[in-house]
C-alpha positions as CSV (number, residue, x, y, z in Angstrom):
1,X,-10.9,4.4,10.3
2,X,-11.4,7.3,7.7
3,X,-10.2,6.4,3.9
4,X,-7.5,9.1,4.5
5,X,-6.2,7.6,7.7
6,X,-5.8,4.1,6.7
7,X,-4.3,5.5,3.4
8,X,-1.6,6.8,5.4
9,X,-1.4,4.4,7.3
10,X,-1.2,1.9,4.8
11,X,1.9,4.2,3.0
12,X,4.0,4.1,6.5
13,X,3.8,0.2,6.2
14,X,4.7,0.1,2.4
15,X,7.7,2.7,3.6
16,X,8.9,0.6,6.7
17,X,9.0,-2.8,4.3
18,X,10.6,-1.7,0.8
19,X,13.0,0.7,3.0
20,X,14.0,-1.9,5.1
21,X,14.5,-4.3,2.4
22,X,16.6,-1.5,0.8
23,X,18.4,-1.0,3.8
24,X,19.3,-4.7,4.5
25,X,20.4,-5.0,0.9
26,X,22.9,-1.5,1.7
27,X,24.3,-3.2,4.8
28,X,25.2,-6.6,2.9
29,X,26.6,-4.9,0.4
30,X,28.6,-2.6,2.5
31,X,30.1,-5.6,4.6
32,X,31.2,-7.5,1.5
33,X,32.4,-4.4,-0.5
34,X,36.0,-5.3,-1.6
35,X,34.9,-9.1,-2.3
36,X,31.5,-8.7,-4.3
37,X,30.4,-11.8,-6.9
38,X,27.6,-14.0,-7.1
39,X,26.0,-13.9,-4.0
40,X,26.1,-9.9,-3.7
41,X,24.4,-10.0,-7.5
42,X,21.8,-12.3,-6.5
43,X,21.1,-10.7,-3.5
44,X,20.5,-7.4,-5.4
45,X,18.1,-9.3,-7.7
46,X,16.0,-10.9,-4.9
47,X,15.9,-7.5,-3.5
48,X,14.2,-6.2,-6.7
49,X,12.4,-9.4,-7.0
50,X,10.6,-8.5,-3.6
51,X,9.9,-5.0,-4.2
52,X,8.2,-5.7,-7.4
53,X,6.3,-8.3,-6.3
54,X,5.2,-6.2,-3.0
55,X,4.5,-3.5,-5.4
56,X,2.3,-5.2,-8.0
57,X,0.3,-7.3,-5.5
58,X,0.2,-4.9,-2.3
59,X,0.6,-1.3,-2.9
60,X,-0.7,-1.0,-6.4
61,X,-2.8,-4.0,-6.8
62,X,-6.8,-2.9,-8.3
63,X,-8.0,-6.3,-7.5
64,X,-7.9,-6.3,-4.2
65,X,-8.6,-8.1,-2.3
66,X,-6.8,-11.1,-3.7
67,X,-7.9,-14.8,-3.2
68,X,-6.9,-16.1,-0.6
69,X,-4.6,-19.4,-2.4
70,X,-3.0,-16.3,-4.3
71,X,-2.0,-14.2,-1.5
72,X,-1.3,-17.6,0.1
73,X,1.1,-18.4,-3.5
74,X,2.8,-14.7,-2.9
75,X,3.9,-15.6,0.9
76,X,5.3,-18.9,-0.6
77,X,7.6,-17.0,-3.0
78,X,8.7,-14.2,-0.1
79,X,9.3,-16.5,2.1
80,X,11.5,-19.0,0.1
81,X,12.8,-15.5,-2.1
82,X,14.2,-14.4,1.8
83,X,15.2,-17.8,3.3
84,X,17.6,-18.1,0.1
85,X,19.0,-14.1,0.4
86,X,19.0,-15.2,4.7
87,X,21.3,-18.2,3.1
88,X,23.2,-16.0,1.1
89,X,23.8,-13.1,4.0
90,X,22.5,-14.1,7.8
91,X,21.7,-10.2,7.7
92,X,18.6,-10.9,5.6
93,X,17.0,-13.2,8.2
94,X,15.6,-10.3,10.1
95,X,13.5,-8.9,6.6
96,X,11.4,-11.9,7.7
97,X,10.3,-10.3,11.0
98,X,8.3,-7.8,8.6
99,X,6.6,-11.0,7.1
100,X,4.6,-11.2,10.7
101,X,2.7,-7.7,10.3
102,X,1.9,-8.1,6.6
103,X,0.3,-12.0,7.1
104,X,-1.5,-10.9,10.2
105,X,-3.2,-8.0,8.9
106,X,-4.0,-9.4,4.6
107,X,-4.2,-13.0,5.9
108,X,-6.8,-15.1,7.7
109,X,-6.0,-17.6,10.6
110,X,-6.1,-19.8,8.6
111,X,-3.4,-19.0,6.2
112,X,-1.7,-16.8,9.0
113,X,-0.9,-18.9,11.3
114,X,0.7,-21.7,9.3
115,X,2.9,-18.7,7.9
116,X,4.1,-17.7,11.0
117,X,5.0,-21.0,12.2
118,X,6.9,-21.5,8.2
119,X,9.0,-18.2,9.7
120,X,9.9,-19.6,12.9
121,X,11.1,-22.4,11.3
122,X,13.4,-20.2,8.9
123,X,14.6,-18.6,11.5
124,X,15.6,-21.6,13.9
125,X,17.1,-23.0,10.7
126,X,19.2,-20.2,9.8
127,X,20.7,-19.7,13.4
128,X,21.8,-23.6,13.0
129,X,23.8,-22.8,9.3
130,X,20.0,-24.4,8.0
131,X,20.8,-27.6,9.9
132,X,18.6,-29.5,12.2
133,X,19.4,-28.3,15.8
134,X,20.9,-31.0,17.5
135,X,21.9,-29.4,21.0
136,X,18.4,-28.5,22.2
137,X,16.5,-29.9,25.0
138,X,12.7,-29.9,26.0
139,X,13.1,-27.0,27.8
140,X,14.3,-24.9,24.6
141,X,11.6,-26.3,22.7
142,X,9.2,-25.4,25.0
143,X,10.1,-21.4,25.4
144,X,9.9,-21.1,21.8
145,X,6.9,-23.1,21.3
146,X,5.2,-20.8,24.4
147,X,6.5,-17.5,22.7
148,X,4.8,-18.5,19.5
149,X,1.6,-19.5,21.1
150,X,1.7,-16.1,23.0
151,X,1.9,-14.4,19.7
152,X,-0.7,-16.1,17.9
153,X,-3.1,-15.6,20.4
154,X,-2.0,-12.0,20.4
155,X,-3.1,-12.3,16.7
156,X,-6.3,-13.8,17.0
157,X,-7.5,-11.5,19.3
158,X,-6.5,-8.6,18.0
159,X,-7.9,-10.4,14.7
160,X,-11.3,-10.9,16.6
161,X,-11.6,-7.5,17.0
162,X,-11.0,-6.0,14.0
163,X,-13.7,-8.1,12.3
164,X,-15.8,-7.5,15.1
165,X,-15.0,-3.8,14.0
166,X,-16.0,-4.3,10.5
167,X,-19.6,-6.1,10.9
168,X,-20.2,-3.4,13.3
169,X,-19.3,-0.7,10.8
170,X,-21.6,-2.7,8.2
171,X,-24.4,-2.9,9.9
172,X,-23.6,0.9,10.8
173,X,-23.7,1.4,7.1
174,X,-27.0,-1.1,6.5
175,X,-28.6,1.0,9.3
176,X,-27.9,4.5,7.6
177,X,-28.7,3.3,3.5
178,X,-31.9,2.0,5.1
179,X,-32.8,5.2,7.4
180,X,-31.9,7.1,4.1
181,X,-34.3,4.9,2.0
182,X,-37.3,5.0,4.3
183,X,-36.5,9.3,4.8
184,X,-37.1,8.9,0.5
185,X,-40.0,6.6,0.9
186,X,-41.7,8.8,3.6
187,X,-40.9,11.7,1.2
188,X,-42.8,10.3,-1.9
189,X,-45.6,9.0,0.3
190,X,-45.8,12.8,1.5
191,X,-45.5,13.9,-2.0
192,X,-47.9,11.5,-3.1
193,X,-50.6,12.4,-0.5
194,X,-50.4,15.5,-1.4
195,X,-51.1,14.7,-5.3
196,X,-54.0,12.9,-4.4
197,X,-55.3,15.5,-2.0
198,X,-55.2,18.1,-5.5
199,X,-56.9,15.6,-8.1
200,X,-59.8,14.8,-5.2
201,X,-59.9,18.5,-5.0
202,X,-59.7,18.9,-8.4
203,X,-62.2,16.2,-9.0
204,X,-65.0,17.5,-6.1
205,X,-64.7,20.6,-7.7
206,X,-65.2,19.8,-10.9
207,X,-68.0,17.1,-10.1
208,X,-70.4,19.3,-7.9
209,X,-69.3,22.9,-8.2
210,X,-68.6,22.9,-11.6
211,X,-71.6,21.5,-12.8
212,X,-73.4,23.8,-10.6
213,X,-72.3,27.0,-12.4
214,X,-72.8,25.3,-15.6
215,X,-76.5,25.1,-14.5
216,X,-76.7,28.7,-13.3
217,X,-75.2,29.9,-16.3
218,X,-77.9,27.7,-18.2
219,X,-81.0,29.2,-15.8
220,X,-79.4,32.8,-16.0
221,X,-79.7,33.0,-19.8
222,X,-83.3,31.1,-19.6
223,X,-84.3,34.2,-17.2
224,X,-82.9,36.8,-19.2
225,X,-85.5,35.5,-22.1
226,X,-88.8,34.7,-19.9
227,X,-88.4,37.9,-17.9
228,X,-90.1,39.5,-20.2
229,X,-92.8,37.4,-21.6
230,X,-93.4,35.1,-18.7
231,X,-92.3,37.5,-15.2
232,X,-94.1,34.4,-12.6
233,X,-92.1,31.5,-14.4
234,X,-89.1,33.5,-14.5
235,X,-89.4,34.3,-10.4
236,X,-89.4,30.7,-10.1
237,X,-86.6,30.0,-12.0
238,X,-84.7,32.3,-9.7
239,X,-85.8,30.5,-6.8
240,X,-84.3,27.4,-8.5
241,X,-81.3,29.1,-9.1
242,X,-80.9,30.7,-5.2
243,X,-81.5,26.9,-4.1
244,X,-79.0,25.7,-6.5
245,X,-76.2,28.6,-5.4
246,X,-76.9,27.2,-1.5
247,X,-76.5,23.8,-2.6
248,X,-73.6,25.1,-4.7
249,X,-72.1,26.7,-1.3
250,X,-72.8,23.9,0.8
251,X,-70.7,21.5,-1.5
252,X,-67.8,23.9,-1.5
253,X,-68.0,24.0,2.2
254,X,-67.7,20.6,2.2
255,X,-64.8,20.1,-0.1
256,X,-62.7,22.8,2.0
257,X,-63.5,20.4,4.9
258,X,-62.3,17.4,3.0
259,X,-58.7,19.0,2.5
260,X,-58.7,20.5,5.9
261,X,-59.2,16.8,7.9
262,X,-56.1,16.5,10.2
263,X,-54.1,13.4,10.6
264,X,-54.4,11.4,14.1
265,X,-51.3,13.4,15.6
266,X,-50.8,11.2,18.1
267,X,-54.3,10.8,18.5
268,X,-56.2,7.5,20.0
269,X,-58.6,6.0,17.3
270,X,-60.2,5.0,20.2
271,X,-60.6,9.3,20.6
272,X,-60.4,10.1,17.1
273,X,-63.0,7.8,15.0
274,X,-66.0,8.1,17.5
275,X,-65.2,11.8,17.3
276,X,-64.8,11.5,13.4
277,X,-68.1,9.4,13.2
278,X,-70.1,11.7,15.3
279,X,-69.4,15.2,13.4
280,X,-69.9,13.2,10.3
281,X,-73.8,12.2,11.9
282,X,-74.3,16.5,12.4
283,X,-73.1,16.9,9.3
284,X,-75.3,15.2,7.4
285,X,-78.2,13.9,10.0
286,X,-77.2,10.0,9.1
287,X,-77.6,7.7,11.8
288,X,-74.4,6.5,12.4
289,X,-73.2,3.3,14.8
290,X,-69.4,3.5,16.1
291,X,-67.7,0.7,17.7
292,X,-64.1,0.9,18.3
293,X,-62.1,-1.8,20.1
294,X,-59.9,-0.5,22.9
295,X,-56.8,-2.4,21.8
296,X,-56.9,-0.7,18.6
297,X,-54.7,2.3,21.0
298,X,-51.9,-0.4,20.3
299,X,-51.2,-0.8,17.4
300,X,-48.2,0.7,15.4
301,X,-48.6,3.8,13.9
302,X,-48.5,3.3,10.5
303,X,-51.5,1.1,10.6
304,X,-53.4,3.7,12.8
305,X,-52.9,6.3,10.1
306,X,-54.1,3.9,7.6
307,X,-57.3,3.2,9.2
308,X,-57.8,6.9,10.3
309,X,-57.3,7.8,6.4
310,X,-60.1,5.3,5.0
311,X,-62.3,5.9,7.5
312,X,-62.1,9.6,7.0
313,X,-62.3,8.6,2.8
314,X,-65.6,5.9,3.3
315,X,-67.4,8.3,5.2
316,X,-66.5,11.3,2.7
317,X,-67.9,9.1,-0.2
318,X,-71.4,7.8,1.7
319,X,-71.7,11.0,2.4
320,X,-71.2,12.6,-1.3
321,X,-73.0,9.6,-3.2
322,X,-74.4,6.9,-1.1
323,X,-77.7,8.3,-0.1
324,X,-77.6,6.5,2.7
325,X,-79.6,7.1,6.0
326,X,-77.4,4.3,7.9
327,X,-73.9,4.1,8.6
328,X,-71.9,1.0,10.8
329,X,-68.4,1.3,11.2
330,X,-66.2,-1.3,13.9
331,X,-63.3,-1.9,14.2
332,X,-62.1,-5.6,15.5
333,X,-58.5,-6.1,16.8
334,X,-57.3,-9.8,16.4
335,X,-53.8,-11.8,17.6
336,X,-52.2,-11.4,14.3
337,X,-54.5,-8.4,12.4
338,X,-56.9,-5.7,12.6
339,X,-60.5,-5.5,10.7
340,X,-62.4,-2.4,9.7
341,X,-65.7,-2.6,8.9
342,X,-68.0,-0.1,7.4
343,X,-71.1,-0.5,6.0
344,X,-73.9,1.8,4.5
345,X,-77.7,1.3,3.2
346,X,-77.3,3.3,0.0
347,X,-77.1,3.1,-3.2
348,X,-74.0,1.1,-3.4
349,X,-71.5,1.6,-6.2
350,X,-71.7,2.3,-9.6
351,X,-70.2,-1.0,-11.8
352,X,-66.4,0.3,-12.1
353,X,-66.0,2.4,-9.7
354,X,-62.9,2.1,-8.6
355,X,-61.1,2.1,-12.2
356,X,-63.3,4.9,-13.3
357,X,-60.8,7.6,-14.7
358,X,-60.2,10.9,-12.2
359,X,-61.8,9.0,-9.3
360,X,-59.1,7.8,-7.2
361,X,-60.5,7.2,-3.6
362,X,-61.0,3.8,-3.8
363,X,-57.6,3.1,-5.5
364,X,-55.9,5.1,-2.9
365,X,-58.0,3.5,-0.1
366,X,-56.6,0.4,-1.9
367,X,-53.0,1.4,-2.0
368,X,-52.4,2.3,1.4
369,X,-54.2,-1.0,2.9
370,X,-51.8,-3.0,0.3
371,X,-48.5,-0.7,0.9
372,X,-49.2,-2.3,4.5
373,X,-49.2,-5.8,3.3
374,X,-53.6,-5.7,4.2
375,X,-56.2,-6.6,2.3
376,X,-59.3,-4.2,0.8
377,X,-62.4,-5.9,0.0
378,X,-65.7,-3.5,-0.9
379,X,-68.9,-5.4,-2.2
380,X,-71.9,-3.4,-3.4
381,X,-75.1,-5.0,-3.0
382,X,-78.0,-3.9,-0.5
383,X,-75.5,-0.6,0.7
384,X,-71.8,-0.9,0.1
385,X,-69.7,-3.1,2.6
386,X,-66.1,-1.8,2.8
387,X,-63.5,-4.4,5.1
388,X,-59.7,-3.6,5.3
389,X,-57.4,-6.0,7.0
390,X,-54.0,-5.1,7.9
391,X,-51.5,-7.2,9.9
392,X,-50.4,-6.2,12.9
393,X,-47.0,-7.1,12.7
């Protein structure tokens, strides 16, 4: 139910018990009218007795919900409280019937039950002036012993259900705080990507390009002075420079490249990384070996995307320092992981690589294999050997 709905619900039960209480207490009193005395005064003050009490520890209580040996304690006290006012005036012995509702739906069988058989008791007591019965036979015993039983299991299954209800509308509730946290995870990885894709920019710019222009500002100014004095070493200068402003264009070509690489988009690796290795090869004239193992299609998406991404980042950085002229990449799929492997004959890495300040590939090679629970291991020596496992599970 909707908080509103059980709040109103909840009010139509605390209406239907104090009223009838009051109502039970107007009826006694108006019966006895012209001979009121003790028992009329102590029937008023259970009555107040019972509403307070109801009050403090039901309607209005802020600790709820209560133990269960002091809402067991509080159905004591009613229940003794209404066999004494049922003593007082037979009248009161129906009150108790409102005792059923209240202990079914605030207690648990374990605590119910027992209270309910309590009331029956009151009740067969109080029809026999609180005697034992001495005129009943099996058969007596045996109706109200069957219309109990048919009650309580009444009770217990309507019981059953409601706490079937309410682990079904907690794990409803689990289900949507954790769709809600991995919508906010997926955002920040987003938001991250996209960080890393401007400081790789930024960093590729400022690495090659920038450094280029430095160098053509340098060469323009030592032009501007040899022109006149020296006009043949000056025309080679300018040739320098032209070479430098292809190599300047090529690199920016490059980079624009980088940030335009798509994700798999429901792409096969077995598709998308012999594709990937062999524009890389035209690119750059590297010879370049591609296995890909076919099971590799079944794996989850997440780890496909994660092996897509480094790939796409190892190949960007052979091809940008390594001075390689061979490239190996596989990719193994085992019972419980999945191996990438790519090697290169180059240069290897520079000591520090990966902690090197505004160089992040590694690290963010590194993060996304560890955000998957995977391993990265890269060694430099002979080439660079780069292996990433990630479970499959």
């Amino acid at each position: 139910m909707r908080a509103g709905l059980i709040e109103r619900w909840l009010l139509v039960w605390h209406v239907i018990y104090i009223g009838g209480l009051i109502i039970t207490l107007g009826i006694s009193l108006w019966r006895t009218r012209d001979n009121w005395g003790w028992r009329e005064l102590a029937l008023v003050a259970i009555v107040a007795i019972l509403v307070v009490l109801y009050l403090r520890v039901v309607a209005f209580s802020k600790r709820w919900p209560h133990p269960n040996w002091f809402i067991a304690l509080y159905y004591v006290v009613v229940i003794c409280l209404l066999a004494f006012a049922a003593w007082l005036n037979p009248v009161f012995i129906w009150t108790t019937g409102m005792l059923f509702g209240q202990m079914f739906g605030i207690l648990p069988p374990a605590l119910a039950i027992p209270g309910a058989i309590i009331l029956v008791l009151v009740w067969i007591f109080q029809f026999n002036d609180f005697r034992l019965p001495t005129n009943w036979n099996f058969t007596d015993a045996l109706i109200i012993a069957g219309q109990l039983g048919m009650i309580l299991l009444l009770y217990l299954y309507i019981y059953h259900l409601i706490r079937t209800s309410q682990e079904r509308a907690l794990l409803v509730n689990e289900l949507r705080a954790a769709q809600a946290q991995l919508e906010h995870a997926r955002e920040q990885e987003v938001e991250l990507a996209a960080l890393r894709e401007r400081e790789r920019m930024a960093r590729d710019l400022h690495d090659g390009l920038g450094h280029s222009l430095v160098a053509l500002s340098m060469q323009l100014e030592a032009v501007q002075r040899l022109y006149p004095v020296d006009p043949e070493r000056a025309s080679v200068q300018v040739d320098e420079m032209k070479r430098l402003t292809r190599d300047s264009m090529a690199l920016l070509r490059q980079t624009l490249e980088g940030l335009r690489l798509p994700g798999l988009d429901g792409q096969a690796l077995t598709t998308a990384l012999p594709r990937l290795c062999a524009d890389f090869s035209t690119r750059t004239g590297l010879s370049v070996q591609c296995e890909v193992d076919p099971a590799t299609d079944n794996l989850r998406p997440a780890v496909s995307e994660t092996l897509w991404r480094i790939s796409q980042e190892a190949l960007a950085n052979i091809e940008r320092h390594a001075q390689a002229s061979v490239v190996a990449l596989r990719l193994r799929v085992m019972p419980d992981a999945v191996f990438l492997y790519i090697n290169d004959d180059g240069i290897g890495l520079p000591p520090g690589a990966e902690t090197r300040p505004g160089h992040y590939g590694l690290r963010g090679m590194r993060e996304r294999v560890e955000g998957l629970g995977g391993t990265l291991n890269i060694e430099s020596e002979n080439g660079t050997r780069l292996t990433a496992r990630l479970p499959r599970a």
